[in-house]
C-alpha positions as CSV (number, residue, x, y, z in Angstrom):
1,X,73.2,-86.9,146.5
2,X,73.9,-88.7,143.2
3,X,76.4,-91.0,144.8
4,X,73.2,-92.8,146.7
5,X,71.2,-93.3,143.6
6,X,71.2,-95.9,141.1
7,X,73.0,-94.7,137.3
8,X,73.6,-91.3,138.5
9,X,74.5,-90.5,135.4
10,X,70.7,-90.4,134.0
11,X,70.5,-87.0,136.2
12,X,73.7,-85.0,135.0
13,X,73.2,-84.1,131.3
14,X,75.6,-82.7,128.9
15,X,75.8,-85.5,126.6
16,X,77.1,-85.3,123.4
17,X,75.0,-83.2,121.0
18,X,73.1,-81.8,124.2
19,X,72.0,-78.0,123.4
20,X,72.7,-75.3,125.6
21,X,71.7,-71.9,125.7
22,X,71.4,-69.0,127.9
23,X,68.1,-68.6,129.2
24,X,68.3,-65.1,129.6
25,X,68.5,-65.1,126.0
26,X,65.4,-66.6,125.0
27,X,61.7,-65.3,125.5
28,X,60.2,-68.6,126.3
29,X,61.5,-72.2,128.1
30,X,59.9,-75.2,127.2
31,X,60.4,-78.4,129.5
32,X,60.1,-81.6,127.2
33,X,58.8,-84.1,129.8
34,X,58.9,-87.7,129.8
35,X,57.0,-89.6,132.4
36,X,58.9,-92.5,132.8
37,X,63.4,-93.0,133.1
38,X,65.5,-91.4,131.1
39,X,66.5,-94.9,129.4
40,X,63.2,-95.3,128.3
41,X,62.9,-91.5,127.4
42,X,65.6,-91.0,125.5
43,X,64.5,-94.2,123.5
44,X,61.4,-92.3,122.4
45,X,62.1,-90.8,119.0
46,X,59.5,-87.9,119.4
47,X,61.3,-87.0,122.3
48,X,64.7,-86.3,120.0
49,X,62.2,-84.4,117.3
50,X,60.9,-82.1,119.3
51,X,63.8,-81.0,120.6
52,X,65.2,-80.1,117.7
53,X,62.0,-78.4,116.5
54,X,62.1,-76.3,119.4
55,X,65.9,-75.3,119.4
56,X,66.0,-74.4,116.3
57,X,64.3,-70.9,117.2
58,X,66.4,-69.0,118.4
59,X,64.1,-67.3,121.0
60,X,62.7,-70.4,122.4
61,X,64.9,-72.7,124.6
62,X,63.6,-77.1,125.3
63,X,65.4,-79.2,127.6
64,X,64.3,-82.3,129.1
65,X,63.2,-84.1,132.3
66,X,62.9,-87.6,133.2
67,X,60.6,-89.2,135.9
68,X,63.3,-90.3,138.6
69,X,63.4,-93.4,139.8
70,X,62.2,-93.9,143.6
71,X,65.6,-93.4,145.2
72,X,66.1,-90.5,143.6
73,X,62.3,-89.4,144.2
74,X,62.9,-89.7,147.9
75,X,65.9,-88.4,147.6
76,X,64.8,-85.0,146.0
77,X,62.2,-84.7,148.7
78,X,64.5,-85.2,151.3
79,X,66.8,-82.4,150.4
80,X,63.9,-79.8,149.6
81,X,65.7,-80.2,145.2
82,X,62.9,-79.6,143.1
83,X,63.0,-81.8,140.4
84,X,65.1,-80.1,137.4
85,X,66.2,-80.1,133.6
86,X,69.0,-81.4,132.7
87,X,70.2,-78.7,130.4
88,X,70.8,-75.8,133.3
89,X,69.2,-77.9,136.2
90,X,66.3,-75.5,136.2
91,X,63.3,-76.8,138.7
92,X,60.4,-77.9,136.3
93,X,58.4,-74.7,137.9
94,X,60.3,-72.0,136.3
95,X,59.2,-73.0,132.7
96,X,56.9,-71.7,130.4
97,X,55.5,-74.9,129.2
98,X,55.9,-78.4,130.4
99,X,54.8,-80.6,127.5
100,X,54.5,-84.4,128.4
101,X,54.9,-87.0,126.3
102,X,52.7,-89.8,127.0
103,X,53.4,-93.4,125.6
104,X,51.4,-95.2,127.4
105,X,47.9,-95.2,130.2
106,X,50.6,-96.8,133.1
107,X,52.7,-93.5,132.8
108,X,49.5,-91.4,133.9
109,X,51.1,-92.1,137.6
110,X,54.1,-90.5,137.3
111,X,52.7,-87.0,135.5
112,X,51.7,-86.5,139.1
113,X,54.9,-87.5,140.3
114,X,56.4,-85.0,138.4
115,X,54.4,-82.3,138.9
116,X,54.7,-82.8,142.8
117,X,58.3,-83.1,142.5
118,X,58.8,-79.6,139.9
119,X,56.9,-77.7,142.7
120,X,53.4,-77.0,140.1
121,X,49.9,-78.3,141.6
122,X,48.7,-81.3,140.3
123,X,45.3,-80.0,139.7
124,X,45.0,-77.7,136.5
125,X,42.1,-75.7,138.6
126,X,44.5,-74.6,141.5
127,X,47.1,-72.9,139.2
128,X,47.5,-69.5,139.0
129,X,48.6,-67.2,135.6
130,X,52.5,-67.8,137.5
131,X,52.4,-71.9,137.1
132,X,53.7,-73.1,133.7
133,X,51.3,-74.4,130.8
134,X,50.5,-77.8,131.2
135,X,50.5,-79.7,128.2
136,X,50.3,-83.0,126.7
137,X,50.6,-85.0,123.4
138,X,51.5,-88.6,122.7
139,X,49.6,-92.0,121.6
140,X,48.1,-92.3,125.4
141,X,46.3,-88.9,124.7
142,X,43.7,-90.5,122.2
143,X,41.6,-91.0,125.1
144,X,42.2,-87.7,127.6
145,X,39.7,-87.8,129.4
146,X,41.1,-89.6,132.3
147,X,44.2,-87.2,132.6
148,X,41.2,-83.9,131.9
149,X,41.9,-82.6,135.9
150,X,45.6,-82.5,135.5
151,X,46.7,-81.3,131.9
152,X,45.4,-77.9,130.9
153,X,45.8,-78.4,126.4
154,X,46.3,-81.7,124.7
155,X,48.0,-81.7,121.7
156,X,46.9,-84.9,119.6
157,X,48.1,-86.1,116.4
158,X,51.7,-84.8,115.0
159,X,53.0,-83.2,117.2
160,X,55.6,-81.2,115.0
161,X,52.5,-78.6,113.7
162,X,51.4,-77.8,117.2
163,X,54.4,-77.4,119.5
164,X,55.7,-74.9,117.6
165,X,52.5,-73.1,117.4
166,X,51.7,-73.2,120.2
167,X,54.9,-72.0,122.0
168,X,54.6,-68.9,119.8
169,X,51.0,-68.3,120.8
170,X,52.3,-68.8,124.4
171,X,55.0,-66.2,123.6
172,X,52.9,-63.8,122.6
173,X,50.0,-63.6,124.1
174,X,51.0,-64.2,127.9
175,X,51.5,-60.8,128.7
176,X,48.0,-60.1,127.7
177,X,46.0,-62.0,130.0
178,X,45.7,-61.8,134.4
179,X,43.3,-65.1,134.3
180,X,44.6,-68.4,133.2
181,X,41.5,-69.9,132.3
182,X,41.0,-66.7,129.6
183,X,44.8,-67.1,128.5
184,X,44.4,-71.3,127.3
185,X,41.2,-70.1,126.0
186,X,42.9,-67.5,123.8
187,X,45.2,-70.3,123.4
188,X,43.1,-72.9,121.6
189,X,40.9,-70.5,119.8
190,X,44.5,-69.4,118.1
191,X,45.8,-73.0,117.5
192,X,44.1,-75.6,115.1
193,X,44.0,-78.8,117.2
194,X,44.2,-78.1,120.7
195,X,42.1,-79.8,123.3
196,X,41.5,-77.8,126.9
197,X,39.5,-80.0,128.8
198,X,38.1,-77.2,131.7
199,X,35.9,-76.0,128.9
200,X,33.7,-79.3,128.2
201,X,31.5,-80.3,130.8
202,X,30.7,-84.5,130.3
203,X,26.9,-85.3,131.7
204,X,26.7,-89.0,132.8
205,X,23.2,-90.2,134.1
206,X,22.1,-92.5,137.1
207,X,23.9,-95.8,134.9
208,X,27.4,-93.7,134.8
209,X,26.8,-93.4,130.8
210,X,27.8,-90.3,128.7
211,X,24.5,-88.2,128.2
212,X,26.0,-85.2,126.8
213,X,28.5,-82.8,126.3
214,X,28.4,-79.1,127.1
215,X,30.8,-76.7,125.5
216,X,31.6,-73.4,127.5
217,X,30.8,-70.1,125.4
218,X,33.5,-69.1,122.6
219,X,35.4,-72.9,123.0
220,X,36.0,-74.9,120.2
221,X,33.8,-77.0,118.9
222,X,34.1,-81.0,119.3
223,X,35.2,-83.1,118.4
224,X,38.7,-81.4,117.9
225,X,40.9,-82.5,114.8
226,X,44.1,-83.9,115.7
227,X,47.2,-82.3,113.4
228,X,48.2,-84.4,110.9
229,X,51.8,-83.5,109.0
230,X,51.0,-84.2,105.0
231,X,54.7,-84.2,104.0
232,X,56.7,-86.2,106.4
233,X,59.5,-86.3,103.2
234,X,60.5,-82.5,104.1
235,X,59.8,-82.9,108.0
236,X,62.4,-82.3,110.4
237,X,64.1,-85.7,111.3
238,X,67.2,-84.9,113.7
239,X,70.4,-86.2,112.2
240,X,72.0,-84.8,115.7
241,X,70.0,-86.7,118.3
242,X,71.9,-86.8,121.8
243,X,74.2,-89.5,122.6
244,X,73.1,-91.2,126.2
245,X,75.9,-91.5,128.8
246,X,74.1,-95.1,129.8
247,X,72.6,-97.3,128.3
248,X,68.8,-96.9,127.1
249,X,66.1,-99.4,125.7
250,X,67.2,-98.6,122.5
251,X,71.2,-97.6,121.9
252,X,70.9,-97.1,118.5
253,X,70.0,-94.6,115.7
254,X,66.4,-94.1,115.3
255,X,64.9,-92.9,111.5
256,X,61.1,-93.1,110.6
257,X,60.8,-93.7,107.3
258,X,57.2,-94.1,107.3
259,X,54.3,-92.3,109.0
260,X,50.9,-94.5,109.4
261,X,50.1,-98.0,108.2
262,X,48.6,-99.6,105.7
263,X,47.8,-102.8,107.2
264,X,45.1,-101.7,108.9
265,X,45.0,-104.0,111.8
266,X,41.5,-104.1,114.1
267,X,43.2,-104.1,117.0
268,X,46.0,-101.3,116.4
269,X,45.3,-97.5,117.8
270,X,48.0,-96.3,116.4
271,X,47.6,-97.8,113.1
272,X,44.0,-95.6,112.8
273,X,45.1,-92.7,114.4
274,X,48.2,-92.1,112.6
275,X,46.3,-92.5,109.1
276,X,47.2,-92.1,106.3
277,X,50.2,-93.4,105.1
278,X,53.5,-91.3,104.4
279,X,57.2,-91.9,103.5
280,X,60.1,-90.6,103.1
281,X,62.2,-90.9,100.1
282,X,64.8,-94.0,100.6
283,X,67.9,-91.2,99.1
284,X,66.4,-89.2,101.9
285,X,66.9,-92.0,104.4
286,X,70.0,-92.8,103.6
287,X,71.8,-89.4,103.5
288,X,70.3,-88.7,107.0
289,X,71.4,-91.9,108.4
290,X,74.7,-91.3,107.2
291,X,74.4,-88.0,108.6
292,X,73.2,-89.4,111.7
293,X,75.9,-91.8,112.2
294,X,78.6,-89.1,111.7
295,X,77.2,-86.7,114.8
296,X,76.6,-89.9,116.8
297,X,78.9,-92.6,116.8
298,X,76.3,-95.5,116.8
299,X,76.8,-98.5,114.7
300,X,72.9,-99.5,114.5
301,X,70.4,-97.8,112.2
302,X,66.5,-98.6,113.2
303,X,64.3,-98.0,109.9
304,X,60.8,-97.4,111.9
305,X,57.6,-97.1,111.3
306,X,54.6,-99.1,112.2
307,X,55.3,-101.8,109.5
308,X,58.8,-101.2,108.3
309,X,58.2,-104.3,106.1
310,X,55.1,-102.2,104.1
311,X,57.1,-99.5,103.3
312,X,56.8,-99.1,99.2
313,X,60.1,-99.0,98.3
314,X,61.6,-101.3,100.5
315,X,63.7,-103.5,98.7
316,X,65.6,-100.2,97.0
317,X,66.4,-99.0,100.5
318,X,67.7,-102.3,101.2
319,X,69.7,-102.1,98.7
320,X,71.4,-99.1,99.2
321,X,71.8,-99.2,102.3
322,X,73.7,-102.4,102.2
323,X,75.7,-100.8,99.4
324,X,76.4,-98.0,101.4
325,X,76.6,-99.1,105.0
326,X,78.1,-102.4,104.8
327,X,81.6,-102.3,104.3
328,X,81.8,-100.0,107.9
329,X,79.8,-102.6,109.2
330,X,77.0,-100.5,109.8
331,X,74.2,-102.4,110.9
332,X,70.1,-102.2,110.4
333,X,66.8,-103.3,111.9
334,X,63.2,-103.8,110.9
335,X,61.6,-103.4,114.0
336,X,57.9,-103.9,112.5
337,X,57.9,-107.0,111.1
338,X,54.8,-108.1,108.8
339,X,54.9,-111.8,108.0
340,X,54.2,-111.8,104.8
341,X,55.8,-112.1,101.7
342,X,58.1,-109.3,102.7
343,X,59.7,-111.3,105.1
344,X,61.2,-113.5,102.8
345,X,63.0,-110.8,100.6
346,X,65.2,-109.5,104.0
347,X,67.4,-112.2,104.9
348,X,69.6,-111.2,101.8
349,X,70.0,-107.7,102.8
350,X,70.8,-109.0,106.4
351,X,73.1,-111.7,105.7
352,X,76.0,-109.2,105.2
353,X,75.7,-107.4,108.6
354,X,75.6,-109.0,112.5
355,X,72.8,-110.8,113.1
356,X,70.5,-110.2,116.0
357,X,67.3,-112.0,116.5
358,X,64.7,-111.7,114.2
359,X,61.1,-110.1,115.8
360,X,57.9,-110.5,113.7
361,X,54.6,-110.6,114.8
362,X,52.1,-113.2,113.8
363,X,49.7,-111.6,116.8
364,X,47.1,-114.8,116.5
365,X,47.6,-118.9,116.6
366,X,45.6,-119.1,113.8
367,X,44.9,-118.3,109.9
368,X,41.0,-117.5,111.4
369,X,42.1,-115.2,113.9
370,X,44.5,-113.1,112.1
371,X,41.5,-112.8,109.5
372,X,38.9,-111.5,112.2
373,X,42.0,-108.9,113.6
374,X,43.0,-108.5,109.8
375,X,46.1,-109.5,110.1
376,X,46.4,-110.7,106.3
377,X,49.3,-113.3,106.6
378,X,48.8,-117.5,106.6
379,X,50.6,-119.6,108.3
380,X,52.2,-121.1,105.3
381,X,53.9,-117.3,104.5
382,X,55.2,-117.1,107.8
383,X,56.8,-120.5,107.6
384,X,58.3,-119.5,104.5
385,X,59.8,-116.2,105.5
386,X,61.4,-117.8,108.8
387,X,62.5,-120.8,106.4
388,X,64.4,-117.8,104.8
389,X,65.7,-116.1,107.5
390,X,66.9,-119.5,109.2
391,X,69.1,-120.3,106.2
392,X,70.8,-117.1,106.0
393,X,71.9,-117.8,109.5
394,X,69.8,-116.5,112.3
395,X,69.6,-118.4,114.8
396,X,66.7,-116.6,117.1
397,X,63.2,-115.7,116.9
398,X,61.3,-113.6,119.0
399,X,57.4,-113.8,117.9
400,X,54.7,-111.6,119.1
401,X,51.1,-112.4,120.4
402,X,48.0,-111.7,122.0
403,X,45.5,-113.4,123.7
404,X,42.2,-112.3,124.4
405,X,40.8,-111.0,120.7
406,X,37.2,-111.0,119.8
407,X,36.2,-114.2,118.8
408,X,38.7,-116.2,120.2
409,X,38.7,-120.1,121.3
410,X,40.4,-122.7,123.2
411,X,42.1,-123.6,120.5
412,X,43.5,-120.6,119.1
413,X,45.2,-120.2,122.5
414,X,46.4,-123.4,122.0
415,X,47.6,-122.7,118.3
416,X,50.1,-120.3,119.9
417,X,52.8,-122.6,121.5
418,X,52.3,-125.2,118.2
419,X,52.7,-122.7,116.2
420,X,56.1,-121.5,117.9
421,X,57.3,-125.0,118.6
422,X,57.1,-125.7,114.5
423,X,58.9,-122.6,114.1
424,X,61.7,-124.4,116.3
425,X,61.6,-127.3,115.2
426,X,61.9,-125.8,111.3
427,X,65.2,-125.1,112.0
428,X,66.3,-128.7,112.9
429,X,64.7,-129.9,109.9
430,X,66.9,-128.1,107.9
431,X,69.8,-129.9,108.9
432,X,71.1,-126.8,112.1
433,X,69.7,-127.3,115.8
434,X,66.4,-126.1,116.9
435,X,65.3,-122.1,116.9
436,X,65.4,-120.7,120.5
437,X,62.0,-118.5,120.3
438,X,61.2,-116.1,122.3
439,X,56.9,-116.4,122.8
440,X,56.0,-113.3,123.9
441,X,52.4,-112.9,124.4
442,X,50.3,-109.6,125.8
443,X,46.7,-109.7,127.1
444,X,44.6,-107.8,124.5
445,X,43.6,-104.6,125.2
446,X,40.6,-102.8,123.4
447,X,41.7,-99.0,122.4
448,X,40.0,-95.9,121.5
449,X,39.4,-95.0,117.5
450,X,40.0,-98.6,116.6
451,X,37.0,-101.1,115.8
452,X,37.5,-103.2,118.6
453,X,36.5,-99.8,120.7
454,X,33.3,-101.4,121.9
455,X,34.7,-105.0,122.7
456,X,34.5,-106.1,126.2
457,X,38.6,-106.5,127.3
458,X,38.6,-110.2,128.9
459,X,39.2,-110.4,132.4
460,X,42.1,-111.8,134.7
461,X,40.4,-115.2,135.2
462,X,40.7,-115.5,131.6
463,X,44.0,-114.5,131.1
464,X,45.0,-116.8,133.7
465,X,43.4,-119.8,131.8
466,X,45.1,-118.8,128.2
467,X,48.9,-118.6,130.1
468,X,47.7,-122.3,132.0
469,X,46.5,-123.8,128.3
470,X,49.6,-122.4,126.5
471,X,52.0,-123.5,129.4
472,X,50.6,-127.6,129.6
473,X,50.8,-127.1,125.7
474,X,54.7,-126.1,125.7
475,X,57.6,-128.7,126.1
476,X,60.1,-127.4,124.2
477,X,63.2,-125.9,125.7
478,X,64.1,-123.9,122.9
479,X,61.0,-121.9,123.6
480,X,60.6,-119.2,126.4
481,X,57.2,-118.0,127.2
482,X,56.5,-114.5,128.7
483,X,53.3,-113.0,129.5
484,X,52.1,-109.5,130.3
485,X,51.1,-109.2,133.9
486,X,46.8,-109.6,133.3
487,X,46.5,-107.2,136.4
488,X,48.8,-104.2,135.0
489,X,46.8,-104.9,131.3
490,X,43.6,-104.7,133.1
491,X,44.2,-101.1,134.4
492,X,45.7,-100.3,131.4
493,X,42.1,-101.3,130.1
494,X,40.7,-98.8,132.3
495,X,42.5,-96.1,131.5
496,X,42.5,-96.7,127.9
497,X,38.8,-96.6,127.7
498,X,37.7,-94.7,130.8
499,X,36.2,-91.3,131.5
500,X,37.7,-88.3,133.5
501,X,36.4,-89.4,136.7
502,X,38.9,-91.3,136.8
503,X,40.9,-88.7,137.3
504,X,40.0,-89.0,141.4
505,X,40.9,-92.5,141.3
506,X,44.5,-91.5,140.0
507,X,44.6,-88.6,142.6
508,X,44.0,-91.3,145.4
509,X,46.4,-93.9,143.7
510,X,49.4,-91.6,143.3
511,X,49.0,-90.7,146.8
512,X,48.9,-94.2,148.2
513,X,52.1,-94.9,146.3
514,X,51.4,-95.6,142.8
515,X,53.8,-94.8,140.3
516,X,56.1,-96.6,137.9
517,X,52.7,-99.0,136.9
518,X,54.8,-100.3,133.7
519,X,57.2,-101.6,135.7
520,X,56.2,-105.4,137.5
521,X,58.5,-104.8,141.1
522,X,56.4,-101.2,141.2
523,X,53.3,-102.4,140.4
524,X,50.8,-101.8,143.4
525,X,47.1,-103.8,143.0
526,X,46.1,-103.2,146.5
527,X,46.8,-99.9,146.6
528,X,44.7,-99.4,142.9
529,X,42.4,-101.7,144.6
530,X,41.8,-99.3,147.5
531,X,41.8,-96.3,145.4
532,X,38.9,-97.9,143.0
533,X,36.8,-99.0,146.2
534,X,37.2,-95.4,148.0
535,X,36.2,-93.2,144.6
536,X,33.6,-95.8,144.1
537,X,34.8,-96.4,140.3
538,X,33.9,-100.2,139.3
539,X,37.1,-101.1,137.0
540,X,34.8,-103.5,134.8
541,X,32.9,-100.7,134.2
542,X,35.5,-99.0,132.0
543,X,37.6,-102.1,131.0
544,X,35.5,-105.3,130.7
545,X,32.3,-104.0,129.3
546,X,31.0,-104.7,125.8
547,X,29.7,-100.7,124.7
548,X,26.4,-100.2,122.5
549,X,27.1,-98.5,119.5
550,X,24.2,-95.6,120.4
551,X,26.8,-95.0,123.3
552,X,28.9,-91.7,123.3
553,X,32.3,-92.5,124.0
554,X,34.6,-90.3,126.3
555,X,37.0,-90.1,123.6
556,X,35.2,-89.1,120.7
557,X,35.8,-85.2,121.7
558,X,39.0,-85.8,119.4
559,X,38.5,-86.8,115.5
560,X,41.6,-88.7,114.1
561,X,40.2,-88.7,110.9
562,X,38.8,-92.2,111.0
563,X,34.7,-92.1,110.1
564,X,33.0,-94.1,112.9
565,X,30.8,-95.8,110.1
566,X,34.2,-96.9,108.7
567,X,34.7,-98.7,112.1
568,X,32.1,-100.0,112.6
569,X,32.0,-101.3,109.6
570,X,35.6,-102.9,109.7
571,X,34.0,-104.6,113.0
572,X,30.9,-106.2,111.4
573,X,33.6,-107.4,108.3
574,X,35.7,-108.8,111.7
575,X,33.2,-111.0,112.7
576,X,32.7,-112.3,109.3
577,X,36.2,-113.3,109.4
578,X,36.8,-110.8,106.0
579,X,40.2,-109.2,104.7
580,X,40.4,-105.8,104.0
581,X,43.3,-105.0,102.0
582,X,46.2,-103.2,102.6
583,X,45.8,-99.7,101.2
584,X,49.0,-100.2,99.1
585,X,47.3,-103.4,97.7
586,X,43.2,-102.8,97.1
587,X,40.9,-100.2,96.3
588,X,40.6,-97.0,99.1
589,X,38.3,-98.3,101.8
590,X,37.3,-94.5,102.5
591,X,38.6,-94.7,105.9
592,X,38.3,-90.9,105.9
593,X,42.0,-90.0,107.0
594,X,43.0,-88.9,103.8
595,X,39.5,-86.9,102.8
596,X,40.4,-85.5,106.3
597,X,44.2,-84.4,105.5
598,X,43.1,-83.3,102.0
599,X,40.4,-81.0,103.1
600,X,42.3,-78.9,105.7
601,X,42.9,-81.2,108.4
602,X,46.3,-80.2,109.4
């Protein structure tokens, strides 16, 4: 069968670091799900943490399962293969758990997919006490609501606290209990910061708006605290991540060196919900990329975190990591970017090592813009930082964007493509050819637990007209412009902001063919078209309305820690075009993450 797929490879396992153990040695298997290919997958970092967690007890056993592409779908379908681990080729039904990991709303397809495919019902009401727990955690479970039919706990906020706790509760307590509904109950009552949506009942009334929520007797109260780690120095970080067989999205060594952000950017979900900031020692990074590089071979360390360029003590990292890693010409990257004063500190710690292009993001054409989103960087600072890097020998520039923020004019979308060709052109100036830049620009989409929650998303007409004004204001040929597909942002919009009766429409889309919605050649409008039209669900609705503040929003059953006075507030500062400073910079803003960490909220 593999010899008919594409990268067959992606289905064998035992790679290099891979662990294997006997499962008649362990009291409880735990299937580490990723709803998308195992190149993207095994790009995920949280995917690699996890499994370690896990495997470090000795009576608990992970593995991991990738959506398969649609030859192989069809293939497994074809031959009656349930679709298996990749540690003992187990079919996903024989688990204990099956935790996903959700990156993003266009992956919501292909948890179905999987399900079918592992041999478990789609529908958390039609399992039995035999069906594995279906679980769920990841930055696409800030809103779960749409997803409520399907996953039986959600697991938001740092998911090393609960996984571990709740695969011992599971452990224990299965045995006890005939009714599933009674074991998750048992379940979450045991286990700080667990969601089950079967025991909340959302009332809408005759306008399709959020009345009220009803609790079922002896649930937890909402909203639910997410888990939040408060020491990420003495977390686990895996130095012995497994080596891929072929090639992923990212080939290289992954090490987060900061949790949170202290930008605090308007438009950024995972910038409030991660809150607050914490970092790891840089002697800590260093000894565990050294470590890392050791049990893995790779030549590439990525130093992540939301804004790597933030992180306190980043110019003594730099420093010893250059001193440490350069003469084995090992290399680095900053894959977060602010451009800001940082930015012109790095090209001397890069200069030494290969250089690949350098990615920041600006986000916004103009110095008004970036204000409203609080993106606290001018023009001038960016030119200076690239003025930098351009001197110490790049070559390339990849810049970030979005259009459709609150606020936004004509001529901000015009500012864009100026603003890349002077970035060019800045090159030439100084005696070398032009910059090739790379303009890549995504449709904004307004997220849950940010202050932008209650803006209207923009719709495809005016996406359409921002990639038309940007286009007939771009002549360069140094630059490349790419756009987000507005249709695939829309129901990304949807789902980001929508309720769980969406979870019909999903049903109905999976089953017309819908899956792989990331991906452009898989993406399927007329069949999401049909499936809207047929569970009478008005996308707009969900996506490209403005919400009143009185309204209740599906998503406030969880609490991030984030007060909704401090977002609101942050939105009235956003139309008044004010700054508020980074948290490593001003006074506390009293966001509430840290009251929330500091007073139990783990």
């Amino acid at each position: 069968m593999l010899l008919s797929v594409q990268t067959p490879a992606q289905y064998l396992g035992g790679e290099l670091n891979a662990v294997l153990k006997d499962p008649e040695s362990v009291r409880l298997r735990f299937a580490l799900a990723f709803p998308d290919t195992y190149s993207v997958g095994m790009s995920c970092m949280g995917i690699h943490v996890l499994y370690n967690i896990l495997n470090s007890a000795p009576d608990i056993l992970a593995e991991r399962v990738f959506s398969p592409w649609p030859d192989m779908a069809d293939r497994l379908r074809s031959s009656a293969i349930p679709l298996y681990s990749l540690e003992t080729y187990a079919p996903l039904s024989e688990f204990d758990i099956v935790g996903f990991s959700l990156q993003h709303e266009l992956q919501f397809t292909n948890v179905l997919m999987m399900l079918e495919l592992g041999g478990i019902p789609i529908c958390s009401r039609e399992r039995d006490i035999s069906c594995p727990l279906i679980i769920a955690g990841g930055q696409a479970c800030a809103n779960p609501e749409p997803l409520a039919d399907f996953i039986d706990i959600f697991c938001p906020g740092d998911g090393e606290i609960t996984a571990l706790a709740l695969a011992k509760a599971v452990m224990q307590m299965r045995g006890d209990f005939k009714d599933r509904k009674e074991f998750i109950l048992a379940i979450v009552n045991r286990v700080p910061g667990l969601y089950a949506p079967s025991f909340y009942d959302p009332r809408t009334d005759s306008s399709g708006y959020i009345s009220s929520v009803a609790t079922a007797p002896e649930a937890p109260t909402l909203p639910v605290r997410a888990s939040t780690i408060d020491d990420l120095e003495n977390a686990i970080a895996p130095a012995r991540c497994i080596v891929p067989f072929v090639e992923t999205v990212h080939d290289r060594i992954t090490i987060e060196i900061m949790r949170g952000c202290a930008g605090g950017c308007r438009f950024c979900q995972a910038g409030a919900t991660r809150r607050p900031v914490r970092a790891r020692k840089p002697e800590t990074i260093l000894a565990l990329a050294a470590e890392s590089c050791r049990a893995t071979g790779h030549d590439e360390v990525s130093l992540s975190s939301l804004s790597s360029s933030d992180y306190p003590e980043l110019e003594k990292l730099l420093e010893g990591f250059c001193a440490r890693f350069n003469p084995s010409q090992i290399n680095f990257s900053l894959p977060s970017l602010r451009a800001g004063e940082q930015l012109k500190l790095l090209p001397k710690y890069m200069s030494e090592v290969r250089k690949s292009g350098l990615t920041v993001a600006p986000e916004a054409g103009t110095d008004r813009l970036r204000a409203v989103i609080n993106k606290d960087i001018t023009e001038d600072n960016l030119m200076k930082g690239i003025e930098e890097a351009f001197r110490a020998g790049w070559n390339r520039m990849k810049l970030y964007f979005m259009v459709g923020l609150p606020t936004e004019t004509d001529e901000d979308i015009r500012a864009i493509p100026e603003l890349a060709n002077r970035v060019s052109l800045l090159r030439k100036r100084m005696g070398s050819s032009q910059a090739q830049v790379q303009l890549s620009v995504a449709p904004f989409v307004p997220k849950s637990h940010t202050p932008f929650q209650w803006e209207a998303m923009r719709t495809e007409e005016y996406f359409r007209h921002a990639l038309s004004l940007m286009l007939s204001n771009l002549s360069n040929r140094a630059i490349r412009l790419s756009m987000h597909t507005p249709g695939r942002s829309i129901l990304e919009g949807v789902f980001a902001r929508g309720n769980r009766y969406l979870s019909k429409t999903l049903t109905l889309a999976y089953s017309l063919g819908c899956g792989f919605d990331e991906w452009d050649e898989h993406h399927k409008p007329a069949a999401w078209g049909r499936a809207f039209s047929e569970t009478g669900v008005v996308p707009a609705f969900h996506a490209n309305r403005e919400r009143s503040v009185q309204e209740i929003l599906p998503w406030e059953v969880l609490d991030f820690g984030v007060r909704r006075e401090w977002l609101l507030a942050e939105r009235e500062r956003a139309f008044r075009g004010e700054i508020t400073p980074n948290c490593f910079i001003g006074s506390c803003s009293r966001c509430g993450a840290c009251m929330r960490m500091n007073d139990g909220g783990m």
